[in-house]
C-alpha angles and dihedrals in degrees: 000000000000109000118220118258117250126259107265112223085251090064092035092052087050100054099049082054091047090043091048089047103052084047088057093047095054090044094058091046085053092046089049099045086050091046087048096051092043092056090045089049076051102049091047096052089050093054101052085043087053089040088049086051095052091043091056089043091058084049095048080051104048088040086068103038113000092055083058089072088069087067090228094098135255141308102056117120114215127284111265117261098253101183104040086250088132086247137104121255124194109211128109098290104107099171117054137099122333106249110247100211124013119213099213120208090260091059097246121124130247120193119208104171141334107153097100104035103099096059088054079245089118107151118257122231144195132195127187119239100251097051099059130113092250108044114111096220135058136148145133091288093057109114131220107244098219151065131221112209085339092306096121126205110073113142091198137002138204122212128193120203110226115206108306119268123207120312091030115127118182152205085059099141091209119010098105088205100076086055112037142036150229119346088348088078092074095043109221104080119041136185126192103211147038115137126294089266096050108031127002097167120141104220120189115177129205104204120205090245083064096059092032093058085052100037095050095058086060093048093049086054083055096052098040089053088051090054100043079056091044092045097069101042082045110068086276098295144084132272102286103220133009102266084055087047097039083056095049089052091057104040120099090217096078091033103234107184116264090234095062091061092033085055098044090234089159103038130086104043101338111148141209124196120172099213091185149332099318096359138104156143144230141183120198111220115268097007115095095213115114114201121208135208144202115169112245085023113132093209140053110218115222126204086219143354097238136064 
């Protein structure tokens, strides 16, 4: 039998290349398709941190005008979704599902979020007492019931599931625990991080000096369109101290709004200067902003745009 001849150094040579060739190859395919995963895990991120955004941009403003439809005044953020039905329900659970559409007293629909509903991914939400729909007071010195990472202060907080770790077994519509991590499942206190194998929530906070810096600009309108009434049937000026003013605010005569006297808006330290004939300045309790007013201006000055 005729015995193969030997690889010379020339074919030998040739196959380690083509051997060291075909692994780099591989390797590469391997270093691409875990590249390409990681930008879609990426992409993916980016776009539920753009969606929470414009969630909490639609409840900062509803906060301002659609709250206003509940006749108790403005500033509150809607009630969770408790049962997964995609609604808000008012009751004493402050930590469940974000709604999805809102039905407002007026029967027109409000959409919050559904681009994540059908992956049982939509986004949880808490929202402190205070700060509901239904809750009977609410002011500048209304404080946010929770903390983000220990810093305290946060009306409301979103909260975004990442892929479920171990233990986490989902679909499950309302046990926060097959969703979240760590300190996020009791919904008061949230982190933000904690390592991909131990916490992956997105967390994205809405303080109370958010909604206040907005509120009380639409508490100020309320009380400058009160005074523009009072100046004429006042010997064309406004109230000249607070008790006078305090007295204007609550008189039907000049038509304040109920919900600024039911919420205590002008109760702990508010205060009220005239700086002038037809002219004059407030500060809400607890908010840094001092709002300034001329009658017959169109607009009110503020001294800044946060609380």
């Amino acid at each position: 039998m005729r015995q193969a001849k030997p690889m010379g150094k020339e074919q030998r040579g040739a196959a380690l290349v083509l051997m060291f060739v075909t692994m780099v190859l591989v390797l590469l395919t391997v270093v691409m398709s875990a590249l390409s995963n990681r930008n879609v895990h990426i992409a993916q991120a980016r776009e539920r941190q753009e969606e929470m955004q414009r969630v909490k941009d639609v409840l900062l403003g509803f906060a301002v005008t659609d709250s206003l439809l509940y006749g108790r005044g403005p500033g509150r953020l809607p009630c969770p979704d408790i049962n997964n039905s995609g609604a808000d329900t008012c009751n004493t659970v402050n930590f469940r599902r974000l709604p999805q559409t809102l039905t407002l007293p007026s029967t027109s629909p409000l959409v919050l979020s559904t681009e994540y509903a059908g992956l049982d991914q939509q986004f949880w939400y808490a929202v402190t007492p205070a700060y509901k729909t239904s809750s009977t007071l609410l002011n500048s010195r209304s404080v946010g019931a929770f903390s983000i990472d220990g810093v305290a202060g946060y009306a409301a907080v979103l909260l975004s599931p990442g892929e479920a770790l171990s233990g986490q077994n989902r679909p499950h519509n309302t046990q926060a625990d097959r969703y979240l991590e760590s300190t996020n499942v009791g919904g008061v206190n949230f982190v933000s991080t904690g390592g991909v194998n131990v916490l992956n929530d997105t967390v994205l906070g809405i303080t109370d000096k958010e909604i206040m810096s907005l509120t009380s600009v639409r508490v100020a309108q309320e009380v400058k369109r009160v005074l523009d009434v009072y100046y004429p049937a006042n010997g064309n000026d406004y109230p000249l101290d607070l008790t006078s003013f305090q007295a204007a605010m609550i008189n039907p005569t000049y038509g304040a709004a109920a919900w600024v006297a039911s919420n205590d808006w002008l109760g702990g330290t508010f205060t009220y200067t005239r700086t002038g004939a037809g002219q004059a300045r407030i500060q809400f309790e607890s908010c840094a902003i001092q709002f300034s007013f001329g009658f017959g201006a169109a607009t009110i000055a503020r001294s800044s745009t946060s609380c």
